[in-house]
LUMVEXVO-882744 format. One record per residue (C-alpha): residue in one letter; x, y, z. Coordinates in Angstrom, 3 decimals. Example, Ala and Ser with C-alpha at 12.3 -4.5 7.8 and 13.67 -1.06 7.14 Angstrom:
2
aa, xx, yy, zz
a, 12.300, -4.500, 7.800 .
s, 13.670, -1.060, 7.140 .
END
This chain:
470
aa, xx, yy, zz
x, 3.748, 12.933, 24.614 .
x, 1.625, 15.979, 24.081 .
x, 1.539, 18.792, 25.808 .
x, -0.566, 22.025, 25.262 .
x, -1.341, 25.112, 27.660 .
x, -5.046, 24.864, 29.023 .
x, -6.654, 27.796, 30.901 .
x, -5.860, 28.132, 34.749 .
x, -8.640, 27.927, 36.788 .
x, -9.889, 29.749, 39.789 .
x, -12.376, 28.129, 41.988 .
x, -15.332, 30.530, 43.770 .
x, -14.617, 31.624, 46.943 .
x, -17.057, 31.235, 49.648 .
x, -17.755, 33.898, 52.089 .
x, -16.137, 34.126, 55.051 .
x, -13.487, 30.998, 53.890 .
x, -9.667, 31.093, 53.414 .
x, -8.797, 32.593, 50.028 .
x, -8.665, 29.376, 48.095 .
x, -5.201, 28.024, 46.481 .
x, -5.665, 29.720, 42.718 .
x, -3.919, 26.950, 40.281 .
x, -1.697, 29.525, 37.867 .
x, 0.584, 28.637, 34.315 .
x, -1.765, 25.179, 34.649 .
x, -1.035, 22.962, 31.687 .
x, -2.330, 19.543, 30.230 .
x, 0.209, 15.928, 29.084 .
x, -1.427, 13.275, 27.119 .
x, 0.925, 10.478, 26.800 .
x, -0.595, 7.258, 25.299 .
x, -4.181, 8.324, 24.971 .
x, -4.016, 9.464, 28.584 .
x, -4.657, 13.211, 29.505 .
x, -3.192, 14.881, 33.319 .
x, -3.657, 18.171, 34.214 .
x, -1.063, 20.163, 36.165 .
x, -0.777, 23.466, 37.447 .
x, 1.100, 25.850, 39.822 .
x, -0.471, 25.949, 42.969 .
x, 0.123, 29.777, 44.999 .
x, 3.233, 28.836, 46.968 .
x, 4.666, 27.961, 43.322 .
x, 4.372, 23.842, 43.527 .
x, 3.354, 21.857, 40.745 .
x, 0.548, 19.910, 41.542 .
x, -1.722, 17.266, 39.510 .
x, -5.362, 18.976, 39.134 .
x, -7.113, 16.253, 36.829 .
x, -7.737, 14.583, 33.778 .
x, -7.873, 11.123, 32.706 .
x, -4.444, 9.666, 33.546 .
x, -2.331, 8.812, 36.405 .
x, 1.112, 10.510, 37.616 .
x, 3.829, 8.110, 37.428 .
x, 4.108, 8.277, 41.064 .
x, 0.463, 6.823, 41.824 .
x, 0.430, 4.308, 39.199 .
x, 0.303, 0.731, 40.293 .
x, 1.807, -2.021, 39.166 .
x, -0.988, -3.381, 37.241 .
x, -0.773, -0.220, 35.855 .
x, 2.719, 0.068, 35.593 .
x, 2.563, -3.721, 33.257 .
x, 0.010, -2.942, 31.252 .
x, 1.715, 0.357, 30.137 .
x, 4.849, -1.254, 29.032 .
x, 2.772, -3.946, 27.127 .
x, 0.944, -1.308, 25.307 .
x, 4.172, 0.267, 24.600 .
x, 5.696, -2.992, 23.147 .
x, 2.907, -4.295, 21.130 .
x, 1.967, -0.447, 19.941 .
x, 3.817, 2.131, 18.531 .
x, 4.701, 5.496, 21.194 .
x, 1.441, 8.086, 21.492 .
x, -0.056, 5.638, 18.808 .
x, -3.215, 8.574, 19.334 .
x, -1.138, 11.126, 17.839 .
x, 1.683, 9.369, 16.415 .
x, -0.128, 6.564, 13.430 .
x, -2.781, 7.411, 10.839 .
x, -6.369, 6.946, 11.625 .
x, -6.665, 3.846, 9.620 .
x, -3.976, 1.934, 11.886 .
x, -5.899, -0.088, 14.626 .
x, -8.509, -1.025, 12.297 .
x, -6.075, -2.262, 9.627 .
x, -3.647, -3.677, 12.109 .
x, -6.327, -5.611, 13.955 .
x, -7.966, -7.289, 10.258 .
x, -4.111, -8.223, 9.678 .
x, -3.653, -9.993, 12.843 .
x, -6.932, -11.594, 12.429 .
x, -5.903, -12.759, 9.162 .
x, -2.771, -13.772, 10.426 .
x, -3.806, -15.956, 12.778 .
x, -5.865, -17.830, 10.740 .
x, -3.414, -18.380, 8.150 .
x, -1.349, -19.565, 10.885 .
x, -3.652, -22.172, 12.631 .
x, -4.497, -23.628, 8.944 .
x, -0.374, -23.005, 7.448 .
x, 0.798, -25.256, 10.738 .
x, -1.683, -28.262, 10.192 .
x, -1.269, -27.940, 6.044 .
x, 2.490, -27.318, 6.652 .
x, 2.845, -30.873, 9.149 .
x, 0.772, -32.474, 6.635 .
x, 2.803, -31.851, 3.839 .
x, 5.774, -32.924, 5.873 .
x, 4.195, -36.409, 7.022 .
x, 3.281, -36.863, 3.145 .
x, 6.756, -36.319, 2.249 .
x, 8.322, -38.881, 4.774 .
x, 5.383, -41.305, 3.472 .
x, 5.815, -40.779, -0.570 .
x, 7.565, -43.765, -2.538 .
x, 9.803, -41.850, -4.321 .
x, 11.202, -39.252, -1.542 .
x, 10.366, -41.625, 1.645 .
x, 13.178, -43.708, 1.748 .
x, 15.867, -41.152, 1.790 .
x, 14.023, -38.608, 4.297 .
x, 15.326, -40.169, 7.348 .
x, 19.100, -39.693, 5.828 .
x, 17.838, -36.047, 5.041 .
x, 19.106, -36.237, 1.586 .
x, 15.830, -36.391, -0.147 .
x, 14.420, -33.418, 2.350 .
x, 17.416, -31.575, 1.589 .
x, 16.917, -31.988, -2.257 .
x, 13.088, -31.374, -2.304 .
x, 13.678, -28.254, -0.705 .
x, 15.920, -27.217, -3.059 .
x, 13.843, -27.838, -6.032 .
x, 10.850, -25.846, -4.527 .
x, 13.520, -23.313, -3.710 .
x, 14.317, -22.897, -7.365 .
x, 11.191, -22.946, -8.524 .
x, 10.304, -20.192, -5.964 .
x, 12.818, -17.809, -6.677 .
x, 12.565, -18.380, -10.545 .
x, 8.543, -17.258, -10.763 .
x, 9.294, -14.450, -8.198 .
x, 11.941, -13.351, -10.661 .
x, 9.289, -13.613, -13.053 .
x, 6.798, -12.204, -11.256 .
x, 8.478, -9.102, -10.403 .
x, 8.236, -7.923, -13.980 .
x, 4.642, -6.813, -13.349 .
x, 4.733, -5.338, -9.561 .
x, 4.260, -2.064, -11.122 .
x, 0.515, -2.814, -11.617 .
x, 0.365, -3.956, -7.892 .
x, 1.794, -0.704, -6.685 .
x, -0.855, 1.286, -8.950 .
x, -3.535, -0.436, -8.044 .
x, -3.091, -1.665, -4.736 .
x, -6.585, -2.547, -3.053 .
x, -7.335, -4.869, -5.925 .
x, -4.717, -6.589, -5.537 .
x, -4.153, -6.893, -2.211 .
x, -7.738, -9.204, -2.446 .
x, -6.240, -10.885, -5.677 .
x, -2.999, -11.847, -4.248 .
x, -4.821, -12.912, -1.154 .
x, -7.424, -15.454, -3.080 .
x, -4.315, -16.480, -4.852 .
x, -2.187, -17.145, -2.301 .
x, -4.951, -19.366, -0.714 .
x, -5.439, -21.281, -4.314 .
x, -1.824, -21.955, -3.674 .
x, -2.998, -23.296, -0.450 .
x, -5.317, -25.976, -1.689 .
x, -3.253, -27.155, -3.713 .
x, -0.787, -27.106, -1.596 .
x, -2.747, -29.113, 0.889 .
x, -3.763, -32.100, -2.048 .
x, -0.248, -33.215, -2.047 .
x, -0.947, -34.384, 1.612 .
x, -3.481, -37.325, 0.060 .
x, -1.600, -39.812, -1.563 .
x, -4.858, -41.166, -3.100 .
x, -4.532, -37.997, -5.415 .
x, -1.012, -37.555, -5.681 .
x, -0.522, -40.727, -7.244 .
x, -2.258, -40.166, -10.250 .
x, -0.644, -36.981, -10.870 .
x, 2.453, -37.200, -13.263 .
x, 5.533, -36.430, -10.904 .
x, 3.544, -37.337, -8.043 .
x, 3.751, -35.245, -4.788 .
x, 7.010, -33.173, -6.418 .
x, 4.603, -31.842, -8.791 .
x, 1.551, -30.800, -7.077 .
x, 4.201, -28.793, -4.223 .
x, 5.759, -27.192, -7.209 .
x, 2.513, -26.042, -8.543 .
x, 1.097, -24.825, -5.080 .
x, 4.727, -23.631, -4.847 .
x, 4.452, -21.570, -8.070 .
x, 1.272, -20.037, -7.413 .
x, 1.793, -18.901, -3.695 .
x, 5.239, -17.318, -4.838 .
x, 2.859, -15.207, -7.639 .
x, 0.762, -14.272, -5.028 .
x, 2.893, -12.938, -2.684 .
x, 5.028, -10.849, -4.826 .
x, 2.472, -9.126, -5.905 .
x, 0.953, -8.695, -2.210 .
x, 4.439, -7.528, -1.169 .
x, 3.912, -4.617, -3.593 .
x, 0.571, -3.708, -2.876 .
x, 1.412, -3.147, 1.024 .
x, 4.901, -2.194, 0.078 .
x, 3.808, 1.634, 1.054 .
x, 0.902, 1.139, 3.854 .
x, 3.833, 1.130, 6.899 .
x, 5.405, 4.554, 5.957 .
x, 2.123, 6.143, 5.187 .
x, 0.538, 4.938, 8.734 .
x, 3.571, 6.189, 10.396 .
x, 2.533, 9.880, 9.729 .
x, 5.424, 11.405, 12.990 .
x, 8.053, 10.266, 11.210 .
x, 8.317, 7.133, 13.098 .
x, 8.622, 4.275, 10.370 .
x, 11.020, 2.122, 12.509 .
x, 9.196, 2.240, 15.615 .
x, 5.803, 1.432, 13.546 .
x, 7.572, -1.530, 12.316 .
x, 9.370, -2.559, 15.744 .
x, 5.517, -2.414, 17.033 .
x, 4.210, -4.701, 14.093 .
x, 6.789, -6.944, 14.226 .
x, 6.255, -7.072, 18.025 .
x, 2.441, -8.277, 16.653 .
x, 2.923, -10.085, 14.116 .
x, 5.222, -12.345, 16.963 .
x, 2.282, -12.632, 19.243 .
x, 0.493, -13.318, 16.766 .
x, 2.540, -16.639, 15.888 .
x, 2.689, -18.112, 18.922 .
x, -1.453, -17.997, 19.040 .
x, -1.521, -19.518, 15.836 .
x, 1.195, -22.128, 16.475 .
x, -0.385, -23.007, 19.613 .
x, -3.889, -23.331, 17.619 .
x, -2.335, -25.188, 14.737 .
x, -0.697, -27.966, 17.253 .
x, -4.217, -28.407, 18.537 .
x, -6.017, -28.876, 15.617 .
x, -3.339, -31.491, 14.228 .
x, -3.556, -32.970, 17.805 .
x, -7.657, -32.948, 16.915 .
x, -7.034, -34.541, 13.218 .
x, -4.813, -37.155, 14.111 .
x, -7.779, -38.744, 16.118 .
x, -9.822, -38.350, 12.810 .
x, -9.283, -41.530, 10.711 .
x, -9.760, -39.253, 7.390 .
x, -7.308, -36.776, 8.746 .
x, -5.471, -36.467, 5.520 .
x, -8.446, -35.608, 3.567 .
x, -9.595, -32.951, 6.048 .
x, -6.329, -31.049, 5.329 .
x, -7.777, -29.622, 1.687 .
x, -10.863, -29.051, 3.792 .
x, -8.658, -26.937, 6.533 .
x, -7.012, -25.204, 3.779 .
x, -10.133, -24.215, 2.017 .
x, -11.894, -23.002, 5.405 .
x, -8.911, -20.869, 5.951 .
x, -8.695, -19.684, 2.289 .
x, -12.202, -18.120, 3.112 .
x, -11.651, -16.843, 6.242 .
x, -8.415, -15.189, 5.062 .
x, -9.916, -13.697, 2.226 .
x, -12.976, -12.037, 4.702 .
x, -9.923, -11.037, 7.031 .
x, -8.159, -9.469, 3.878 .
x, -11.493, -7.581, 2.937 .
x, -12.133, -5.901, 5.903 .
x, -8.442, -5.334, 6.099 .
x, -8.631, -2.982, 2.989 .
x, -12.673, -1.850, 3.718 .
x, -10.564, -0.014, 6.527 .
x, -7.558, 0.797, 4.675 .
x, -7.152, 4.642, 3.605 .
x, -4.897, 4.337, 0.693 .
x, -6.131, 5.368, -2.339 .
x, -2.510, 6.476, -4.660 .
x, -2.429, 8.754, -7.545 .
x, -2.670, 6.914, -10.822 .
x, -3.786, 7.883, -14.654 .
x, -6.575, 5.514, -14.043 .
x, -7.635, 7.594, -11.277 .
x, -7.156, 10.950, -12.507 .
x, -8.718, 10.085, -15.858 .
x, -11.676, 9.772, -13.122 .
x, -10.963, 12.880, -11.793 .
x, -11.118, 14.721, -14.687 .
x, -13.891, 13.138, -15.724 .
x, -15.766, 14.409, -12.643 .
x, -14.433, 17.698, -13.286 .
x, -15.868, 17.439, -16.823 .
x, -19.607, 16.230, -15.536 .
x, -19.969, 17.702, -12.143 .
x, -17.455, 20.082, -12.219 .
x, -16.142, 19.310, -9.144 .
x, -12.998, 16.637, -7.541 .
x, -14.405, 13.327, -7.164 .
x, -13.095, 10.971, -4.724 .
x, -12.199, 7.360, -5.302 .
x, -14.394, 4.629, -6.849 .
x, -16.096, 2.131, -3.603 .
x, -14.471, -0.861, -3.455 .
x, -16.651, -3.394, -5.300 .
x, -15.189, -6.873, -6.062 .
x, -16.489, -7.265, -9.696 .
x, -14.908, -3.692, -10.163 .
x, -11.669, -4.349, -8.848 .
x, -11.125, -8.027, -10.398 .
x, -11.632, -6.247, -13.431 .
x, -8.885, -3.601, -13.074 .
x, -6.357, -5.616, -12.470 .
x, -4.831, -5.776, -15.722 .
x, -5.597, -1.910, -16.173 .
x, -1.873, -0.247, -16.464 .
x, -2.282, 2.972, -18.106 .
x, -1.573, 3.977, -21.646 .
x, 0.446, 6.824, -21.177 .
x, 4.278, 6.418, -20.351 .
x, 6.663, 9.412, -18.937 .
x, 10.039, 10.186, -20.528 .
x, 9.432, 9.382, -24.051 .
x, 12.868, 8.990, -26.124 .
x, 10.970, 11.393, -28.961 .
x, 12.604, 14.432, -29.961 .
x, 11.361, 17.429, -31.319 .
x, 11.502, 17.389, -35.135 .
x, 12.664, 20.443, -36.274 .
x, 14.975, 23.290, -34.044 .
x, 12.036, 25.807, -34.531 .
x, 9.577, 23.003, -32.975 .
x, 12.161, 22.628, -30.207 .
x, 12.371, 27.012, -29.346 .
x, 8.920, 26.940, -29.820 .
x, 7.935, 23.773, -26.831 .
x, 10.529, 25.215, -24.918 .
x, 8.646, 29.008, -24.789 .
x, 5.281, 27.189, -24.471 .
x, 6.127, 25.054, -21.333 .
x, 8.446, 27.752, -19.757 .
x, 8.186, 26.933, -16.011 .
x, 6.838, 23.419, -16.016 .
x, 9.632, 20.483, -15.941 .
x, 8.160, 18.991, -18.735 .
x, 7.425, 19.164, -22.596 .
x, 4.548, 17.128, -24.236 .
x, 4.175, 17.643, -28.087 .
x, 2.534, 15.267, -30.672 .
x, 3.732, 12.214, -32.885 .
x, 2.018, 10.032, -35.200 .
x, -1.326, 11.014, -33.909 .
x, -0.190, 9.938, -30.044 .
x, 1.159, 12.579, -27.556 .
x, 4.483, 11.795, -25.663 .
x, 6.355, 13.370, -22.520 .
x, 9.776, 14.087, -21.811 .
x, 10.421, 15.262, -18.681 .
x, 13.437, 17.610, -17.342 .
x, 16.127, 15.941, -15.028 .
x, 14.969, 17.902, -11.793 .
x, 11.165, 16.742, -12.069 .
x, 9.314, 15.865, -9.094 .
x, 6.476, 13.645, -8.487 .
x, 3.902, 16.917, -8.839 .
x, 5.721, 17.488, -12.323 .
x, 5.294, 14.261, -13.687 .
x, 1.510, 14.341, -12.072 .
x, 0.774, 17.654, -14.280 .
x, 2.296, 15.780, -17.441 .
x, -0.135, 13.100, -17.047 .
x, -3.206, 15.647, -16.464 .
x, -1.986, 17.374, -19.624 .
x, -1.667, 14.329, -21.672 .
x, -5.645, 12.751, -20.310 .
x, -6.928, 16.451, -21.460 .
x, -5.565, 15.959, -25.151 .
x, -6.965, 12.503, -25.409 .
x, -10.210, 13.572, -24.443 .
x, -10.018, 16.779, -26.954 .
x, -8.692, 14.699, -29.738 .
x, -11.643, 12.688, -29.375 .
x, -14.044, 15.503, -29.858 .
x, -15.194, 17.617, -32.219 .
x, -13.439, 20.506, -32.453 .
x, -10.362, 18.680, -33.269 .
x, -11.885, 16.576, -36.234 .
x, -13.425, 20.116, -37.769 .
x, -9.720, 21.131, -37.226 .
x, -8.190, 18.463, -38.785 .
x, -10.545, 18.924, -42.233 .
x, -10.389, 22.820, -42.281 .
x, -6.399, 22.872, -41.057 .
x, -4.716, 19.871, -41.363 .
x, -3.754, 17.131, -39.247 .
x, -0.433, 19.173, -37.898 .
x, -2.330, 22.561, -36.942 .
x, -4.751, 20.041, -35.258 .
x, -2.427, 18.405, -33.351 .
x, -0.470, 21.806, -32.519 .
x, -4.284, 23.058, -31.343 .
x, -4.291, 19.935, -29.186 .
x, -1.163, 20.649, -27.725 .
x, -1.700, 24.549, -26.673 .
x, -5.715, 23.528, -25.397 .
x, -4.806, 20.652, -23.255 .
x, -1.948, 22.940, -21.729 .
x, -4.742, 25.433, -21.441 .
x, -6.805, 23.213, -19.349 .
x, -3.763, 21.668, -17.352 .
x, -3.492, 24.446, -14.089 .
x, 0.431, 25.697, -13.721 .
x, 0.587, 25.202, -10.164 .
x, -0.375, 21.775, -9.052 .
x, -0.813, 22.879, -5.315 .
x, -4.390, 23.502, -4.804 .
x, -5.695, 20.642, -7.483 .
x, -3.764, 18.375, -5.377 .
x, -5.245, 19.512, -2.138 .
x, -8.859, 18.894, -3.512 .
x, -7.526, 15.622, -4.447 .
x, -6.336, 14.827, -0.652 .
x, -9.610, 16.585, 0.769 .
x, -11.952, 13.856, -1.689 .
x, -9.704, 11.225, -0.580 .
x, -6.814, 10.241, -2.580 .
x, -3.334, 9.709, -1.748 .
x, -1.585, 12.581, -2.938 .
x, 1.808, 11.520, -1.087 .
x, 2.022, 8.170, -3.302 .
x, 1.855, 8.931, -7.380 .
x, 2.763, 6.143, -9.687 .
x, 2.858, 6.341, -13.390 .
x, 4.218, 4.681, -15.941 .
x, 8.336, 6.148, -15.931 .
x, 10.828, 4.804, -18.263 .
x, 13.377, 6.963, -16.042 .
x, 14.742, 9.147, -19.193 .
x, 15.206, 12.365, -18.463 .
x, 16.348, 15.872, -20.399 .
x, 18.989, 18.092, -19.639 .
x, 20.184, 21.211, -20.695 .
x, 23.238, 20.545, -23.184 .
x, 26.256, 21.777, -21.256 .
x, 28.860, 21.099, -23.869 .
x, 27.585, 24.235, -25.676 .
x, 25.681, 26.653, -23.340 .
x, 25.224, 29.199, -25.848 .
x, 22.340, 27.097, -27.671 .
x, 19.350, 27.682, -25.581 .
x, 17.060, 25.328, -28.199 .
x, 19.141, 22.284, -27.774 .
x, 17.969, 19.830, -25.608 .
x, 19.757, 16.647, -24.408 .
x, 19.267, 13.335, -22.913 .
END
């Protein structure tokens, strides 16, 4: 609920009339994309003098119902209270949803009827034993690749679009196969039979959505922009519920269709591939409306770049497929908190007088350039180490530093590098960061490679200002 002071207005006065009613202190409430206008009338009583919405007195039932389902399905003041990109995004994911959830019912039921039909696990299925132990094998195998899986989230989370659409065609691969095991024809002359091909779809669906669960791991909290995380996941939950029952309903028709088909077990690959493209356009549009576009190397190496060129803040690269299948292995080259040291005590006075006010110290080492960051660093900090690091690579690789290197020496090269590329890196972060936002990245989420080490002051002898500790 909003409400903001409007102007108070006085209607003419025709001659010879009554002095009209002038509406003083008048004020305006929008509550759920609804605006009323109220107002003091001269005797002092508040009154309703217009706008959009209704007074909860004069509000019908009808009215009264559909309020409270907007309210359940959609998060409070969702006009004011959700980021831009929300409907749009919310209604591709619900879309996509529902398909997955016609085609998962009629693939899922298939795969059951194949199980209670297979040679090897048929017999026992009606005891439950053999159901019990099949699902405990696909259980392991599930949580054994997620465990593997989860080794490489990190790219997901940096590069989140991509693989949002990778993890999606993935996940439907996983489908497919999924849905051969329910054609015995095929199953039999795979080695293992139907245990194998579920393993396999098993396998690849659990890939899939680990690293789909990190890509969308941050889209909730940054849509829920009032503070409001819970209720904007009460409200999707609330959807994503909805949402099931269509598609169960939809998914017991179409098996109620196929049974009537007397090739219904080979039209389940054919459902899961129909789906697997739908899905995938669902997912597409689903991040063509997505604004979320985090801080990475790879992107700031593009942002510098554009400040190099154009001299200006470039926004994020359009999503093109080719360009974003081919980034998905990208994972930066530059890692924070580097377990390097300082050689020499004089090196260490010397870093710590050059980066004096930044929580941060990048020097050189065998021709590479490492970070170690201070224990209180924030996300900005380790942002500005980053920018400082992509200048030096891009000085080292041009000419000034290989006259350097011939007329001074590799080490009074390097030390140039290090005092240029600080230079060039701005010592408050503030206003870069806002032209950042303003082009159209996500300067809330950052994500860089961290190993987590930090420096700290070395308390056990205070007196030594140039010793540093980890």
């Amino acid at each position: 609920m909003i409400i903001s002071q409007a102007p108070s207005v006085q209607p003419a006065r025709v001659l010879g009339s009554k002095p009209p009613m002038v509406s003083q202190d008048q004020f305006s409430e929008t509550y759920q994309g609804k605006k009323v206008v109220y107002g003091y009338n001269q005797e002092g009583q508040l009154e309703v003098q217009g706008g959009s919405g209704k007074t909860p007195g004069s509000r019908t039932l009808l009215d009264r119902s559909l309020a409270l389902g907007k309210r359940v399905v959609f998060p409070p003041n969702m006009e004011t209270s959700v980021s831009k990109d929300y409907l749009a995004t919310r209604s591709w994911h619900c879309l996509h949803q529902l398909v997955h959830g016609v085609g998962g019912f009629a693939i899922g039921a298939a795969a059951l009827a194949a199980l209670a039909n297979d040679s090897t696990w048929g017999a026992a299925v009606k005891g439950g034993a053999a159901m019990a132990s099949f699902g405990l094998i696909r259980g392991y195998v599930c949580n054994g690749t997620g465990f593997l899986t989860s080794f490489q989230v990190e790219k997901a989370e940096k590069n989140p679009r991509a693989w949002m659409i990778a993890g999606e065609a993935l996940a439907n691969l996983g489908g497919v196969v999924g849905a051969l095991g329910s054609v015995p024809s095929l199953t039999s002359h795979v080695p293992g039979g139907l245990l194998s091909v579920t393993l396999a779809a098993a396998a690849i669906s659990t890939v899939a959505g680990v690293m789909k669960g990190a890509a969308t791991a941050n889209i909730n909290q940054r849509q829920a922009i009032d503070g409001n995380l819970a209720q904007v996941n009460i409200a999707n939950s609330h959807q994503d519920m909805f949402v099931g029952f269509a598609a169960g309903a939809g998914g017991a028709a179409l098996m109620a269709a196929l049974s009537h088909y007397s090739a219904g077990a080979m039209a389940i690959p054919v459902v899961a591939g129909v789906t697997g493209v739908l899905g995938t356009l669902a997912m597409t549009q689903w991040v063509k409306h997505l604004d979320y576009h985090p801080v990475t190397e790879d992107g700031l190496r593009g942002v510098v770049k554009g400040l190099d060129e154009q001299g200006k803040v470039l926004g994020p690269k359009p999503d093109k497929l080719m360009d974003m299948m081919s980034s998905l292995s990208k994972d930066g080259t530059i890692t924070l908190g580097s377990d390097n040291r300082p050689a020499t005590r004089e090196r260490n006075a010397e870093l710590k007088g050059l980066y004096q006010g930044r929580n941060y110290i990048l020097d050189m080492k065998d021709g590479k350039p490492y970070v170690m960051l201070r224990e209180n660093c924030s996300a900005e900090d380790r942002c500005q180490a980053i920018l400082q690091a992509i200048h030096l690579e891009n000085l080292q690789a041009g000419e000034e530093f290989s006259r350097l290197a011939k007329e001074k020496g590799q080490s009074e090269a390097e030390n140039w590098l290090v005092h240029a590329s600080l230079q060039r890196t701005p010592s408050d972060m503030k206003p870069f960061l806002q032209e950042m936002q303003a082009a159209g990245w996500s300067t809330d989420i950052m994500k860089f490679s961290d190993t987590g080490r930090r420096l700290s002051q070395d308390r056990s002898n205070p007196g030594n200002a140039n010793q540093l500790a980890s």
